[in-house]
C-alpha positions as CSV (number, residue, x, y, z in Angstrom):
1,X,0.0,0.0,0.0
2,X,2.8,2.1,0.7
3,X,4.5,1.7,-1.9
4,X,1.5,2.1,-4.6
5,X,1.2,5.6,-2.9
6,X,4.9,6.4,-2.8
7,X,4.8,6.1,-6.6
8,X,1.4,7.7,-7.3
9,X,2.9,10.9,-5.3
10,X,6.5,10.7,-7.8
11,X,4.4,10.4,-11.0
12,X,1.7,12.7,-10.1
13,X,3.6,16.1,-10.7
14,X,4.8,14.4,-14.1
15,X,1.4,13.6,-15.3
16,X,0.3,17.4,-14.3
17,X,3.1,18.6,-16.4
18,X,2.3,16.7,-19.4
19,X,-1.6,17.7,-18.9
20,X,-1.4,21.5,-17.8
21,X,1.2,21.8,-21.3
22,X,-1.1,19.8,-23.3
23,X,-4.4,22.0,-22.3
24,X,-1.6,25.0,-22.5
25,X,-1.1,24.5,-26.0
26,X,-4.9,23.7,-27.5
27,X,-6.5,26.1,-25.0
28,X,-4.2,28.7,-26.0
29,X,-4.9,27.7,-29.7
30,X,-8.5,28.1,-29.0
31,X,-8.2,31.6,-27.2
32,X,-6.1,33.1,-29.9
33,X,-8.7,32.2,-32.8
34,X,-11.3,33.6,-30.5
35,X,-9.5,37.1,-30.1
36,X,-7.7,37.3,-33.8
37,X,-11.9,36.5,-34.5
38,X,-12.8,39.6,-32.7
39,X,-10.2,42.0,-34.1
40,X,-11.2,41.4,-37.7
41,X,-9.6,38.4,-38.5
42,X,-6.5,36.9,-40.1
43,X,-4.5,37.6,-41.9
44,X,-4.7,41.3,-40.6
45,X,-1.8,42.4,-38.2
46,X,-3.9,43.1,-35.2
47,X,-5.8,39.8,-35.0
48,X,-2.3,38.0,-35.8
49,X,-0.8,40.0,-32.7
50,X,-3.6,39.7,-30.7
51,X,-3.8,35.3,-31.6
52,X,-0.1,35.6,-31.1
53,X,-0.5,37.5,-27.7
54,X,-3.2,35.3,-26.0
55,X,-2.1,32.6,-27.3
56,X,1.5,32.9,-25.6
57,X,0.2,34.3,-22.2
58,X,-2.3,30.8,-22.4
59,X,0.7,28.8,-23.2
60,X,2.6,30.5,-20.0
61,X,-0.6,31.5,-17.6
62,X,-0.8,27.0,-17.2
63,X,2.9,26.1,-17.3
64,X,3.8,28.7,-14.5
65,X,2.0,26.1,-12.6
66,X,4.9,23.5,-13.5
67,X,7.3,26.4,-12.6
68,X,6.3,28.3,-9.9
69,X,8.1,26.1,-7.4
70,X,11.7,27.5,-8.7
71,X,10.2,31.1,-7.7
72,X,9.1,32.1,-11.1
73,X,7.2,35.0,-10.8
74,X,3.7,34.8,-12.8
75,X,3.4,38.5,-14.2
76,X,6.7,38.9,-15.6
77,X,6.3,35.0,-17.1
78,X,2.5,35.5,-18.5
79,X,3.6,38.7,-20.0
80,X,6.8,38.3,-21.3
81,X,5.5,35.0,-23.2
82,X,2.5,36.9,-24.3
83,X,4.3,40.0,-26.2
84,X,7.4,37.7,-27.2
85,X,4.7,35.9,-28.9
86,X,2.8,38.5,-30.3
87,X,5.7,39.7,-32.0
88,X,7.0,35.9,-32.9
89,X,3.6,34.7,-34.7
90,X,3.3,37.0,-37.0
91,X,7.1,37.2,-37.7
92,X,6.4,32.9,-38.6
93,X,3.8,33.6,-40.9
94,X,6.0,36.3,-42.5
95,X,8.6,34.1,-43.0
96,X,6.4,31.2,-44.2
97,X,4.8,33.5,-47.0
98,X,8.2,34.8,-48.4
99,X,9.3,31.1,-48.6
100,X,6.0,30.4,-50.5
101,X,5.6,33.5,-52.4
102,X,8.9,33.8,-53.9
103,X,10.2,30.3,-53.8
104,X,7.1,28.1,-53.9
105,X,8.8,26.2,-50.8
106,X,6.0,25.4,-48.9
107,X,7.1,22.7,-46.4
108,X,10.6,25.0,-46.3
109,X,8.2,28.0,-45.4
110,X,5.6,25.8,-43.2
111,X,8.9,24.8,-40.7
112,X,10.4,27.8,-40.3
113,X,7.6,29.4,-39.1
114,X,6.3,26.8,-36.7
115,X,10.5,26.9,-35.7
116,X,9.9,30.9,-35.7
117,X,6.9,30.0,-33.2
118,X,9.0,27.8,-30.8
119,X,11.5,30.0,-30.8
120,X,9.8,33.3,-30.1
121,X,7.9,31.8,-27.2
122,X,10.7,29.6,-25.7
123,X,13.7,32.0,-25.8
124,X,12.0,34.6,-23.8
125,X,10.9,32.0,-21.8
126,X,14.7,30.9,-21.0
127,X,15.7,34.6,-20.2
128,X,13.4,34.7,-17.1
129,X,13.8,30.8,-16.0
130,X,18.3,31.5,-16.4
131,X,17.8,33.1,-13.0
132,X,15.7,30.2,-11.7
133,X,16.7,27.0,-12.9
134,X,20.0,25.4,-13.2
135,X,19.6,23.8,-16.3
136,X,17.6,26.6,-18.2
137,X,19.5,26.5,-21.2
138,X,17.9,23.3,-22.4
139,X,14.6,25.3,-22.2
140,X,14.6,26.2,-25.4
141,X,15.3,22.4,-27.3
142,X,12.3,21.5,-25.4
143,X,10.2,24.1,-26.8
144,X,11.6,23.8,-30.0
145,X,10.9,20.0,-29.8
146,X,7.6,20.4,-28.5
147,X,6.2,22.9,-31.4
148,X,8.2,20.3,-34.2
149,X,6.5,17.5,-32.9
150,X,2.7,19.4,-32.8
151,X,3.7,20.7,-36.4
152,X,3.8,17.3,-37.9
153,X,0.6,16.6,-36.6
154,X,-0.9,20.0,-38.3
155,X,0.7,19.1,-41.5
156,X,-1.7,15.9,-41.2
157,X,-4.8,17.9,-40.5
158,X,-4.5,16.9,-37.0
159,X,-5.4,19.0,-33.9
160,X,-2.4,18.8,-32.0
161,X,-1.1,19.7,-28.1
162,X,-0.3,16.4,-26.6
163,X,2.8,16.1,-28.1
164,X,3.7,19.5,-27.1
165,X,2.1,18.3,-23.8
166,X,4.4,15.9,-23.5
167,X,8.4,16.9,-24.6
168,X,7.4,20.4,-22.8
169,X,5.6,19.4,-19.7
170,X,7.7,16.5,-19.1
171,X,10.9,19.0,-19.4
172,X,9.7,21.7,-17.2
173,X,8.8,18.9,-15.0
174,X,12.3,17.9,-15.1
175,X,14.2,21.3,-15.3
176,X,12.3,22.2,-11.8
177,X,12.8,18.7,-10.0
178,X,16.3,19.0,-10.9
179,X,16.9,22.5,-9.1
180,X,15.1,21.3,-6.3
181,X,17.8,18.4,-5.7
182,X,20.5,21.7,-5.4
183,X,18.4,24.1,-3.7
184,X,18.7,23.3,0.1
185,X,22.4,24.2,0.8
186,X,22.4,26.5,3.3
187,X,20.0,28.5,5.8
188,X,18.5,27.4,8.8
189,X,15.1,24.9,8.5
190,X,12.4,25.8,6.4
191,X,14.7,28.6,4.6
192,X,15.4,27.5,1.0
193,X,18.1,28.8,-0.5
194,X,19.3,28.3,-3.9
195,X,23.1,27.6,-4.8
């Protein structure tokens, strides 16, 4: 008995991971059609921003969840997400229609901008969790992973987020337990502080 609850309590903030990314990614999805709907549509600017801007702060609002316990702070997190991906979506689309336009090369264009996308939301992403997490750096091959994977299932038709769920969720599951092991150094008990 003991042991069926020691291991239900070690997988259980793994599973939240993978689920809070995977809702992260088609709720965010969801939200941004809703608000580029209400500002006119795509492909206009505004509605590409405003997908791109809800869209990231979706993405970040759930996964601060998964990295609140390395003392990420939620505003800066939700925000900087939110413009980094305002700026990157329609920056991915750009680049996808000069590929198309004056190359005609479609899956060329169609990968760079769902890189563009992972890149645009995970970088920023890095610069705030570099003062939190040990292993930060790798932050950004998980994102860039996790959109890769979910962009082969849109190129099928699919609607995608569990992969995404899965490589990111399980990641910042990973990047935060790991910090934990080398954050009780020094300080007296109850005082965590990190090396």
């Amino acid at each position: 008995m003991k042991t069926c609850r020691k291991l239900l309590i070690s997988i259980t903030p793994w599973f939240v991971g993978v689920l809070l990314s995977t809702v992260a990614m088609s709720l965010g999805s969801v939200f941004g059609n809703d608000i580029a709907s209400l500002l006119g549509g795509e492909p206009g600017i505004w509605a590409r921003m405003g997908k791109g801007f809800a869209w990231g702060g979706v993405i970040a609002c759930l996964q601060w969840f998964i990295v609140r316990r390395a003392g990420v702070l939620p505003v800066r997190f939700i925000v900087a997400s939110g413009v980094a991906f305002a700026i990157g979506y329609p920056l991915g689309q750009t680049i996808q229609l000069i590929f198309v336009h004056h190359w005609s090369w479609h899956l060329t264009g169609y990968w760079s901008a769902v890189a563009t996308f992972a890149l645009s939301l995970g970088v920023p992403q890095w610069w705030i969790f570099r003062r939190h997490l040990k292993r930060a750096s790798l932050w950004p091959l998980f994102s860039l992973t996790g959109w890769l994977l979910t962009g082969l299932v849109w190129l099928d038709g699919g609607k995608a987020g569990f992969e995404y769920g899965i490589v990111t969720g399980l990641g910042l599951v990973w990047l935060v337990h790991s910090q934990s092991q080398h954050v009780k150094a020094k300080g007296s008990f109850g005082e965590t502080v990190i090396q």
